[in-house]
Phi, psi and omega in degrees: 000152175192141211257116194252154175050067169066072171059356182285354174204150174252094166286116169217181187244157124224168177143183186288189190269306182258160196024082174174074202209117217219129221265164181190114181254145211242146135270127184303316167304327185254314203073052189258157182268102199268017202184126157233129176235167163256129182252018130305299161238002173223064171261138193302170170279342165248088172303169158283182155237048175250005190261315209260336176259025169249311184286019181232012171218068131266000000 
């Protein structure tokens, strides 16, 4: 999990541990969802980079 724009939206992965695994940004004020990737076998080729400071703070 890791916490974006001063703490106003949250990026975290769920899913199972192998091939299902699916990345996911939240805004914290409403807890509306703003962005789902499967960051397992269809991650874009240019991730976002709320997508890529979720994978570097692991």
């Amino acid at each position: 999990m890791d916490f974006l724009e001063n703490g106003n939206q949250v990026a975290y992965q769920t899913g199972s541990l192998h091939f299902n695994m699916g990345c996911v940004l939240v805004d914290m004020a409403s807890g509306r969802q703003l962005a789902n990737l499967d960051c397992f076998a269809n991650l874009p080729r240019m991730p976002p980079t709320w997508e890529k400071a979720l994978r570097d703070a692991q």
